[in-house]
py3Dmol code that shows the C-alpha trace and the ligand (Angstrom):
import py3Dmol

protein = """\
ATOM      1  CA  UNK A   1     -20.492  18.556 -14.876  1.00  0.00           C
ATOM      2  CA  UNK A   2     -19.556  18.536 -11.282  1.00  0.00           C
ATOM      3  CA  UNK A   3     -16.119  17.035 -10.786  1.00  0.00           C
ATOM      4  CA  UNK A   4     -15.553  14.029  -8.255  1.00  0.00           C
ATOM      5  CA  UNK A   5     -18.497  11.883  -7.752  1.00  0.00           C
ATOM      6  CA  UNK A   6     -18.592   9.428  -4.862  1.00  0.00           C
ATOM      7  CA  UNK A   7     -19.537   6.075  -5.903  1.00  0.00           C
ATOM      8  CA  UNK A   8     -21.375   3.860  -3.464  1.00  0.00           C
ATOM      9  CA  UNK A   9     -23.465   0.834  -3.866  1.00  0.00           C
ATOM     10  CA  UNK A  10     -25.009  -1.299  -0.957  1.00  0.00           C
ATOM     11  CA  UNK A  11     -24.471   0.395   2.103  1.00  0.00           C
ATOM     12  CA  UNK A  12     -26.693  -1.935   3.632  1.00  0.00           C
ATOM     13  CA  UNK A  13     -27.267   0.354   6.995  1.00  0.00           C
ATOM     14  CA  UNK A  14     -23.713  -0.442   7.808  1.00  0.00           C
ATOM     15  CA  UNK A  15     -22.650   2.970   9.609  1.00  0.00           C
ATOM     16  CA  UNK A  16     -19.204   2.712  10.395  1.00  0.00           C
ATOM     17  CA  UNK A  17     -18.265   1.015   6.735  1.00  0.00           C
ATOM     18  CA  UNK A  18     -19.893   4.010   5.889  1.00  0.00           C
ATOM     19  CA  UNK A  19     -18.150   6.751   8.254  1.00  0.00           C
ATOM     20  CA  UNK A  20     -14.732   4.909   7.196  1.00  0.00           C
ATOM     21  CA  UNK A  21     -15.261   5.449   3.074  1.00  0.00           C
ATOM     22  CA  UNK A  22     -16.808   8.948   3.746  1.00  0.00           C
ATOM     23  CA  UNK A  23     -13.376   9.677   5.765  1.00  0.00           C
ATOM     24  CA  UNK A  24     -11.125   7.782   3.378  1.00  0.00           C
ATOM     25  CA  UNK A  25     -12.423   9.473   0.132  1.00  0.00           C
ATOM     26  CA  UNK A  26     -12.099  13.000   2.153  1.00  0.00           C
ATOM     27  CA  UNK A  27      -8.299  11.687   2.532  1.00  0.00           C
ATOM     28  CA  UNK A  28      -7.692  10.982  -1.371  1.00  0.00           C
ATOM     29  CA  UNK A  29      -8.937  14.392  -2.549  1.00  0.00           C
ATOM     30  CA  UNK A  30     -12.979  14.805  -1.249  1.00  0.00           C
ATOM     31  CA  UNK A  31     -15.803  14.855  -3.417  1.00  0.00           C
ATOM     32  CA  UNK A  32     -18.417  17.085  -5.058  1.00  0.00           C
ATOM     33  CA  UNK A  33     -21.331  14.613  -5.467  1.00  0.00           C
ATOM     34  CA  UNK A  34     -22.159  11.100  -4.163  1.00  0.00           C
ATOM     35  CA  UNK A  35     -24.363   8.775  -7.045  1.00  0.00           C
ATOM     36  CA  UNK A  36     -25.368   6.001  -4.605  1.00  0.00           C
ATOM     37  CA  UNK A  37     -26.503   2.490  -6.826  1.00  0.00           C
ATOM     38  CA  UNK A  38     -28.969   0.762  -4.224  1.00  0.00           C
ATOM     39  CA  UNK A  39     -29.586  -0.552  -0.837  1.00  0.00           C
ATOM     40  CA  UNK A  40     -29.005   1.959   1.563  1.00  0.00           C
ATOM     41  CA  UNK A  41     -30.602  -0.628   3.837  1.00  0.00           C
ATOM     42  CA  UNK A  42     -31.019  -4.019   4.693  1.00  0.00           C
ATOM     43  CA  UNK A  43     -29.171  -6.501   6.803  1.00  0.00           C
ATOM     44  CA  UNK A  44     -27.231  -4.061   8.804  1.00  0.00           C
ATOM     45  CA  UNK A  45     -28.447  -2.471  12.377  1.00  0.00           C
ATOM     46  CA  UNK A  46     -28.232   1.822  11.412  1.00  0.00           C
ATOM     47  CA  UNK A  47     -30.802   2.429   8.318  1.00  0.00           C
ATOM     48  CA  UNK A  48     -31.914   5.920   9.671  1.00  0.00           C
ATOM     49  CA  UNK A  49     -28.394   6.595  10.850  1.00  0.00           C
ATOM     50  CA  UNK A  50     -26.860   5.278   7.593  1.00  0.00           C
ATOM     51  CA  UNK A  51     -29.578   7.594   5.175  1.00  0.00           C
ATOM     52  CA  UNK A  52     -28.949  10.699   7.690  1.00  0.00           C
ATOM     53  CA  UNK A  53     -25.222  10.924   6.876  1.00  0.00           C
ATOM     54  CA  UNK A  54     -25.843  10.124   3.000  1.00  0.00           C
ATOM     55  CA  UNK A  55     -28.675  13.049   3.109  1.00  0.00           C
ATOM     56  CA  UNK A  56     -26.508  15.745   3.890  1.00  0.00           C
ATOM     57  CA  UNK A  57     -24.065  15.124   0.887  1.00  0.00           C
ATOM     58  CA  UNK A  58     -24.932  16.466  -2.603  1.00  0.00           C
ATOM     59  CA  UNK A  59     -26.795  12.989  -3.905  1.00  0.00           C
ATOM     60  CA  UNK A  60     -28.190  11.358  -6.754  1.00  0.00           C
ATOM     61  CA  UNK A  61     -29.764   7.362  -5.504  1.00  0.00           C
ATOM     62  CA  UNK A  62     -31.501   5.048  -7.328  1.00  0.00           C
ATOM     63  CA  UNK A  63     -33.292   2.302  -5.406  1.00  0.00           C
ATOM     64  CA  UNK A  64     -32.044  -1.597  -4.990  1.00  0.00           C
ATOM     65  CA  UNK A  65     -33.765  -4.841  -3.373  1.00  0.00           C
ATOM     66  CA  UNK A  66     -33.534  -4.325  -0.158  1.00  0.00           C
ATOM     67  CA  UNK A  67     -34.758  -0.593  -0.500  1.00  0.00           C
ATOM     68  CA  UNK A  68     -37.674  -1.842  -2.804  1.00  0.00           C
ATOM     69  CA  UNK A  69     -38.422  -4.765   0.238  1.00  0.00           C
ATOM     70  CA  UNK A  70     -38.608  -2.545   3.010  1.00  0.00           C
ATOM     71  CA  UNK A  71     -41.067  -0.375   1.636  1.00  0.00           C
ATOM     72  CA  UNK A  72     -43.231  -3.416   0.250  1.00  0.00           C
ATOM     73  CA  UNK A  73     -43.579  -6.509   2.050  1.00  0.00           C
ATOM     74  CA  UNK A  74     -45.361  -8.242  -1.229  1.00  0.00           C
ATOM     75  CA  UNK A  75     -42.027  -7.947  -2.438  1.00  0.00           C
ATOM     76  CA  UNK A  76     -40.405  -9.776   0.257  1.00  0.00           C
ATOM     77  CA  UNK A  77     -41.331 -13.607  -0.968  1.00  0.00           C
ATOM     78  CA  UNK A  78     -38.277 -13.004  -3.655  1.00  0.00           C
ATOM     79  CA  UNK A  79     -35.499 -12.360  -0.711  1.00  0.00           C
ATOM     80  CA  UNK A  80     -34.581 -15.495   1.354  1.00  0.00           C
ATOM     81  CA  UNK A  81     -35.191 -15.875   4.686  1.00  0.00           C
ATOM     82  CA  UNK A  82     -32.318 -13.803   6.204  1.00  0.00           C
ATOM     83  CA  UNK A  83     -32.537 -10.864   4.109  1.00  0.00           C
ATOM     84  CA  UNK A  84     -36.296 -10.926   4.399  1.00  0.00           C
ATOM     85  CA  UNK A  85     -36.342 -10.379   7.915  1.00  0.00           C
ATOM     86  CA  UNK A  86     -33.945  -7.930   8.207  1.00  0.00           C
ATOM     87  CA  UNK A  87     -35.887  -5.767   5.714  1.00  0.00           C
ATOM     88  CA  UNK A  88     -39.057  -6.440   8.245  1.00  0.00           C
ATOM     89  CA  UNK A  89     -36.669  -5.804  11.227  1.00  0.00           C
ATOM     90  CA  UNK A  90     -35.637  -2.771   9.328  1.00  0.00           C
ATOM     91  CA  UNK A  91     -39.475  -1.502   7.926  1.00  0.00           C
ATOM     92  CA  UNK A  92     -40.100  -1.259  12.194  1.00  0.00           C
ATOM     93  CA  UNK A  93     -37.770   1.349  13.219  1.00  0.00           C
ATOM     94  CA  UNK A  94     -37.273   3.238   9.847  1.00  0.00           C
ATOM     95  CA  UNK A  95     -38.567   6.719  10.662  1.00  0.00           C
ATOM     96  CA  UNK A  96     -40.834   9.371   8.893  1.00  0.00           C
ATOM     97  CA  UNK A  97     -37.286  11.063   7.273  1.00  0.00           C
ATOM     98  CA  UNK A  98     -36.187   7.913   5.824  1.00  0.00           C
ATOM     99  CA  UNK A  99     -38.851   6.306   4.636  1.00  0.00           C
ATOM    100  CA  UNK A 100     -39.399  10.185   2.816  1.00  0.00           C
ATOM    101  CA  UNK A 101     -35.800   9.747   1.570  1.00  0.00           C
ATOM    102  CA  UNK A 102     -36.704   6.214   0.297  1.00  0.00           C
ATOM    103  CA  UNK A 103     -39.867   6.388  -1.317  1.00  0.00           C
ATOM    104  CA  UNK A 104     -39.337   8.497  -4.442  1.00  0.00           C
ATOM    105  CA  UNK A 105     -36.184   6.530  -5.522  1.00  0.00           C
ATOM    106  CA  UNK A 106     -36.593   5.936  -9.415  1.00  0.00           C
ATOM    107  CA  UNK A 107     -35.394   2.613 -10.375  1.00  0.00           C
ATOM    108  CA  UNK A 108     -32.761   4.324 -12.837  1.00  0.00           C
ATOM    109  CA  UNK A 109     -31.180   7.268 -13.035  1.00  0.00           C
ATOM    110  CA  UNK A 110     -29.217   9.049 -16.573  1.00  0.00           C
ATOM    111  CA  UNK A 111     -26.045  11.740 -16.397  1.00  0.00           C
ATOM    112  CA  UNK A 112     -24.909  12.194 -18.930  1.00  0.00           C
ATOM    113  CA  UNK A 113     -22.847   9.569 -20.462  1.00  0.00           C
ATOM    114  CA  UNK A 114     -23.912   7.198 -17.196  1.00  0.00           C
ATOM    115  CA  UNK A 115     -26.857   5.452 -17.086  1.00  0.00           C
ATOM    116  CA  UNK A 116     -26.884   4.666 -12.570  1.00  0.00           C
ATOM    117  CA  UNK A 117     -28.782   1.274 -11.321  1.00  0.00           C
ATOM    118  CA  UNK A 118     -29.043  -1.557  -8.552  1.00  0.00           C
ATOM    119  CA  UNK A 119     -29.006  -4.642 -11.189  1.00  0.00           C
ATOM    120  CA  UNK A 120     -29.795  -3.736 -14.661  1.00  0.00           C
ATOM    121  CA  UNK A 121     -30.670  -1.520 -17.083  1.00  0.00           C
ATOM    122  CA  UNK A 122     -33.192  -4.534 -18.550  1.00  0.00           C
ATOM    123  CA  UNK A 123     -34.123  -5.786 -14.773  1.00  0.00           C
ATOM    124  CA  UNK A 124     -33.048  -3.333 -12.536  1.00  0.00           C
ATOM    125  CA  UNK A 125     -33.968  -4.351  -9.114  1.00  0.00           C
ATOM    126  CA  UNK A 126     -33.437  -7.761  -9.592  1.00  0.00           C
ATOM    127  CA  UNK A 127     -30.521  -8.746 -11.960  1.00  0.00           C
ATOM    128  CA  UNK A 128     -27.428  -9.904 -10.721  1.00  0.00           C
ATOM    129  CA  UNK A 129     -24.233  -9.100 -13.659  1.00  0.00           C
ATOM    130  CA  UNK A 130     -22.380 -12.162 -12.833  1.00  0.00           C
ATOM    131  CA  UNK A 131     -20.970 -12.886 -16.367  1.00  0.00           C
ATOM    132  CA  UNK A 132     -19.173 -11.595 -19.136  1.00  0.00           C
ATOM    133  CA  UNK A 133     -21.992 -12.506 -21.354  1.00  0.00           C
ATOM    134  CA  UNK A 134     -24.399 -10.527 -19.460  1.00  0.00           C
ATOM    135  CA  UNK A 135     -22.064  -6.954 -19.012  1.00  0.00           C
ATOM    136  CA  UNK A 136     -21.341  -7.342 -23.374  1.00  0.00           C
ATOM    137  CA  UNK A 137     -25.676  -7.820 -23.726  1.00  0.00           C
ATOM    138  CA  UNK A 138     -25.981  -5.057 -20.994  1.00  0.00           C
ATOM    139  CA  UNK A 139     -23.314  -2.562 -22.957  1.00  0.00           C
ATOM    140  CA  UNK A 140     -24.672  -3.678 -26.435  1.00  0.00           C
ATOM    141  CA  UNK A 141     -28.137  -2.563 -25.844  1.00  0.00           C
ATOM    142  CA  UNK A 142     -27.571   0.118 -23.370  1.00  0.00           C
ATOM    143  CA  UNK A 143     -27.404   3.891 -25.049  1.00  0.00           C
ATOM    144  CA  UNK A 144     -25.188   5.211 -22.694  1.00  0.00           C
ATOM    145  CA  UNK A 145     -21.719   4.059 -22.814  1.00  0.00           C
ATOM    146  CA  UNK A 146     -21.131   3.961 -18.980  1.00  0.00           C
ATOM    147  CA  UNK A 147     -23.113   1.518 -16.868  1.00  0.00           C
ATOM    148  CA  UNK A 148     -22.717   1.858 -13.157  1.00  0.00           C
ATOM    149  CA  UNK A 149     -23.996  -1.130 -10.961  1.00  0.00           C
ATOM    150  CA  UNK A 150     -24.135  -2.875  -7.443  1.00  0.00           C
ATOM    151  CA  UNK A 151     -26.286  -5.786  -6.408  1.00  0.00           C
ATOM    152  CA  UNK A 152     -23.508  -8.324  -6.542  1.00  0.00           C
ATOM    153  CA  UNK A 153     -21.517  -6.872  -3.727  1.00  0.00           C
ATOM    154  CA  UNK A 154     -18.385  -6.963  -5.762  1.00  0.00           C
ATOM    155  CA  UNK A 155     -15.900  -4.860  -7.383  1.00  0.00           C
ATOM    156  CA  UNK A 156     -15.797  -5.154 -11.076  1.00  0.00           C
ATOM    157  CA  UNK A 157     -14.766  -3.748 -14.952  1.00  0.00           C
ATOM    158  CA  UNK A 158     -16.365  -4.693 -17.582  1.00  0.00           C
ATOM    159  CA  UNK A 159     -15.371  -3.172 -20.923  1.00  0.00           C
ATOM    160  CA  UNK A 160     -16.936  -4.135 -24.389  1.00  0.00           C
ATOM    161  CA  UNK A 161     -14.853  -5.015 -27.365  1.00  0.00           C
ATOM    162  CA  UNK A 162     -14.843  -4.673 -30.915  1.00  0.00           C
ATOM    163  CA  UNK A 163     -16.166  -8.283 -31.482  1.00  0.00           C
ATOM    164  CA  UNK A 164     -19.440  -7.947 -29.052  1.00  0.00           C
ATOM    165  CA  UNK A 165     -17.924  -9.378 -26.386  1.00  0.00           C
ATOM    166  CA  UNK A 166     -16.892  -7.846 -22.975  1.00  0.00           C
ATOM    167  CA  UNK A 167     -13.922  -8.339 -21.105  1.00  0.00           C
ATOM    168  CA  UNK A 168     -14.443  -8.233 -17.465  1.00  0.00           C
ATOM    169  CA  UNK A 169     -11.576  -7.772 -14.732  1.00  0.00           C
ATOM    170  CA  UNK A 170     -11.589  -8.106 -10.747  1.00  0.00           C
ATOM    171  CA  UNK A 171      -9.861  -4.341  -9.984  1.00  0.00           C
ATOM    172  CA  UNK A 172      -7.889  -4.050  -7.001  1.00  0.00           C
ATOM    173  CA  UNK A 173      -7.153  -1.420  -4.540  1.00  0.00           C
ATOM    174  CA  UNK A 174      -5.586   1.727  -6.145  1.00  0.00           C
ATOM    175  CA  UNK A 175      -6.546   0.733  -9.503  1.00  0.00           C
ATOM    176  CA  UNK A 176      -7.280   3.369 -12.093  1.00  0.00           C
ATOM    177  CA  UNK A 177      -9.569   2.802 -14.980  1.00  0.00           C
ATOM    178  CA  UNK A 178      -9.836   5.335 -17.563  1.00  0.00           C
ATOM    179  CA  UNK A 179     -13.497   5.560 -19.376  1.00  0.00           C
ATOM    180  CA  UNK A 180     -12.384   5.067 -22.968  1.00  0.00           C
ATOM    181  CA  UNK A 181     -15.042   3.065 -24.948  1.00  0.00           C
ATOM    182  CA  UNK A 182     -18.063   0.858 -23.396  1.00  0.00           C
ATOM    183  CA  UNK A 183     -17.448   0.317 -19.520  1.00  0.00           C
ATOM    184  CA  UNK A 184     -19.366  -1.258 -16.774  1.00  0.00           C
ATOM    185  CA  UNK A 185     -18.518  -0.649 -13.762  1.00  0.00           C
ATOM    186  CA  UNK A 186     -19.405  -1.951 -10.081  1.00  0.00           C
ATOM    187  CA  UNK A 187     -17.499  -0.046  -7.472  1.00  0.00           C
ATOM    188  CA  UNK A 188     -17.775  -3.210  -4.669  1.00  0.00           C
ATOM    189  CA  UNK A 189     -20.262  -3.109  -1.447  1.00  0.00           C
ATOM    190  CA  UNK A 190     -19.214  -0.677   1.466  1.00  0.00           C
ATOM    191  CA  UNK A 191     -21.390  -2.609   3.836  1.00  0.00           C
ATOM    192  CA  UNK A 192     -21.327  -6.285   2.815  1.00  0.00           C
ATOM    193  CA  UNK A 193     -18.131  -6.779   1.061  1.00  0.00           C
ATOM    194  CA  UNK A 194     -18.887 -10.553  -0.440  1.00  0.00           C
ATOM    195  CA  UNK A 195     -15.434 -10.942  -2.611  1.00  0.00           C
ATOM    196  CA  UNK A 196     -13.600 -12.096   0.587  1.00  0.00           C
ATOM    197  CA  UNK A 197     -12.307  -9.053   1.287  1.00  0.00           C
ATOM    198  CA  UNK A 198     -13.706  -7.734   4.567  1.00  0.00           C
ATOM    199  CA  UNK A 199     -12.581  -4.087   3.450  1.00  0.00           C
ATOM    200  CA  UNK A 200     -15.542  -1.436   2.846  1.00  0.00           C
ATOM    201  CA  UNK A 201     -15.543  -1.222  -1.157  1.00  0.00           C
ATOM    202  CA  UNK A 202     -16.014   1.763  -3.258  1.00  0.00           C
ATOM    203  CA  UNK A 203     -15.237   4.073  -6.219  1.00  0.00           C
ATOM    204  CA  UNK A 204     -14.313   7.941  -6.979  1.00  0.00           C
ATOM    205  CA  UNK A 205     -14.753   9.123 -10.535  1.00  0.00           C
ATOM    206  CA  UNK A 206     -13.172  11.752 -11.786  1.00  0.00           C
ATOM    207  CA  UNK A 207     -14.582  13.395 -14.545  1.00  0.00           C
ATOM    208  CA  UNK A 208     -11.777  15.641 -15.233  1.00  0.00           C
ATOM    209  CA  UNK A 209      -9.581  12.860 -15.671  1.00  0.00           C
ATOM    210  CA  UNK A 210     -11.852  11.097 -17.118  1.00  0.00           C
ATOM    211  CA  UNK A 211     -10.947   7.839 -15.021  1.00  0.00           C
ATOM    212  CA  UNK A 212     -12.563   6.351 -12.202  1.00  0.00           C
ATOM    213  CA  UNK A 213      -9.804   5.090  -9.204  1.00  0.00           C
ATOM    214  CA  UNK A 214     -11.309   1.889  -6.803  1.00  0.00           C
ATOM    215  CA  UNK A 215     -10.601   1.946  -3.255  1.00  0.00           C
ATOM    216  CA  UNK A 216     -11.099  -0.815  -0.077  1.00  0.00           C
ATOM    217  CA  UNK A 217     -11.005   1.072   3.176  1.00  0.00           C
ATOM    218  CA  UNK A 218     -10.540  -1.105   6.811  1.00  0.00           C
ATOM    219  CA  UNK A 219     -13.755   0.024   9.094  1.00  0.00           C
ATOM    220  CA  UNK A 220     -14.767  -1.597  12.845  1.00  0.00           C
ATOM    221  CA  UNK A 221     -15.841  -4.558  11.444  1.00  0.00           C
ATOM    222  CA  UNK A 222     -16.184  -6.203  14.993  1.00  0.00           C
ATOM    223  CA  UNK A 223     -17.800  -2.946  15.714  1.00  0.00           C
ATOM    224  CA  UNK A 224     -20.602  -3.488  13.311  1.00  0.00           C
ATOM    225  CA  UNK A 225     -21.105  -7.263  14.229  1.00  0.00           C
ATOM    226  CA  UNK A 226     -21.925  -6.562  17.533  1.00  0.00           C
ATOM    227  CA  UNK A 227     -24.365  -4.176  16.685  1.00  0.00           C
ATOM    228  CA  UNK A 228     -26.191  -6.269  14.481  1.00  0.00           C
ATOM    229  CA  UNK A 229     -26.109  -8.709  17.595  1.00  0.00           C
ATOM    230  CA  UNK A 230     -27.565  -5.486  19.621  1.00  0.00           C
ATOM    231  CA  UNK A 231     -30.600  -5.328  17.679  1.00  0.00           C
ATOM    232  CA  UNK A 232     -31.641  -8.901  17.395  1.00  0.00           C
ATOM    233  CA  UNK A 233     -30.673  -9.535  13.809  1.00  0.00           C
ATOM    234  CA  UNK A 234     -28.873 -13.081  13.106  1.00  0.00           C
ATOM    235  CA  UNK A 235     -26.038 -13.556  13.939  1.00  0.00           C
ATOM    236  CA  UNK A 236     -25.029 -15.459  10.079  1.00  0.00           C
ATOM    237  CA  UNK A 237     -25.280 -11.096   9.186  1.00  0.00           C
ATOM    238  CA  UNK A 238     -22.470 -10.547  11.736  1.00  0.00           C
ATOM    239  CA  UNK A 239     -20.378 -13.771  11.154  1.00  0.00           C
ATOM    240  CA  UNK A 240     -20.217 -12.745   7.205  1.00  0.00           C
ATOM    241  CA  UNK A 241     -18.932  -9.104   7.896  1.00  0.00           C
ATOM    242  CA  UNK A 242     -15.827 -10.998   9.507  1.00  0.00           C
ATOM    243  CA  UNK A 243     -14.895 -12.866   6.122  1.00  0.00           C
ATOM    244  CA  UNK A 244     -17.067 -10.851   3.580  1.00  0.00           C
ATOM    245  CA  UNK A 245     -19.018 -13.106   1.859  1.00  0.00           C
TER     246      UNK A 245
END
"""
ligand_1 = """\
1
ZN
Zn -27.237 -5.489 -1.713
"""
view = py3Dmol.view(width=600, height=400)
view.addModel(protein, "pdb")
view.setStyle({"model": 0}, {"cartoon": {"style": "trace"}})
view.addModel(ligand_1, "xyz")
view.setStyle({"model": 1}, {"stick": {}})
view.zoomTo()
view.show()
């Protein structure tokens, strides 16, 4: 078991949301390993720049959407329109390295006692755990008892109770969460926060502690708007970093 583990979901090619987590989680202790749940790219103007930096770090990925649309336009008639364009947009200047790094993604991936995907276990490309309902189905039929998931760009806890149910909870900034019984867990977006928090979103597990602690990091959000100006993406992809949504 390696330590600390970086948790990052939906990067979405958004460099300097990703520069300011890498930076932030080196100031609350580092890292040993990085488990990155989906969509490195899409919507955001540095996908080769964004999968060079998460290359270098000791990494286990599993693929999301956007990661899926890029490499296969037949998928694309399931994004709307914005999203599918920037995964064409993005398809033209990924190079040889990242589409490598992309590629062999497996849709899930198991350590352990976590079971790592974009959506979920039962659709996981596509599902979006919005609900209560769906986390307590999810953790009832899943055989690991720690679910780690993007997709819906938002921090959340869900943990399952003795009655079926689940109980699910919005964690803040600094919040610690200790993995005692059934848990899923979404550590937020760090490239396109969509909980109204413009703050780059993400997670550190501990598994000495056995606890994993959420964090929201400030980045150059300006910065990153005008660079998805730069490139000709639209300009609804910048406006949205502003508010995060
Ligand atoms: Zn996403």
């Amino acid at each position: 078991m390696v330590g600390r583990v970086l948790l990052l979901a939906d990067v979405h090619s958004n460099l300097r949301a990703l520069h300011a987590v890498l930076e932030d989680a080196d100031r609350w202790g580092g890292f040993d390993t990085l488990w990155l749940l989906g969509d490195v790219v899409g919507y955001g103007p540095e996908p080769n720049e964004c999968i060079d930096v998460l290359r270098r770090h000791s990494l286990v990925a599993v693929a999301g959407n956007h990661d899926v649309g890029v490499l296969d336009s037949a998928e694309l008639v399931r994004f709307n329109a914005l999203a599918a364009a920037a995964c064409r947009w993005s398809r033209s200047v990924l190079n040889q390295e990242s589409l490598q790094f992309l590629e062999p993604l497996p849709h899930m991936h198991v350590k352990a006692s976590f079971l790592l995907v974009h959506g979920s276990p039962r659709d996981p490309i596509w599902e979006y755990i919005v609900h209560a309902d769906q986390a307590a189905e999810v953790l009832d039929s899943c055989c690991q008892s720690h679910v780690l998931v993007g997709h819906t760009h938002r921090p959340a806890i869900c943990r399952a109770k003795k009655d079926g149910a689940a109980h699910c909870q919005v964690p803040r900034d600094g919040d610690v969460v200790r993995l005692d019984g059934r848990l899923l867990i979404n550590p937020g977006s760090v490239g396109q926060p969509r909980d109204g928090d413009p703050r780059a979103s993400y997670a550190v597990l501990d598994q000495d502690l056995g606890a994993i602690t959420f964090h929201r990091v400030c980045y150059d959000v300006g910065g990153a708007a005008a660079a998805i100006l730069r490139v000709g993406l639209s300009e609804a992809l910048a406006r949205r970093l502003h508010a995060g949504y």
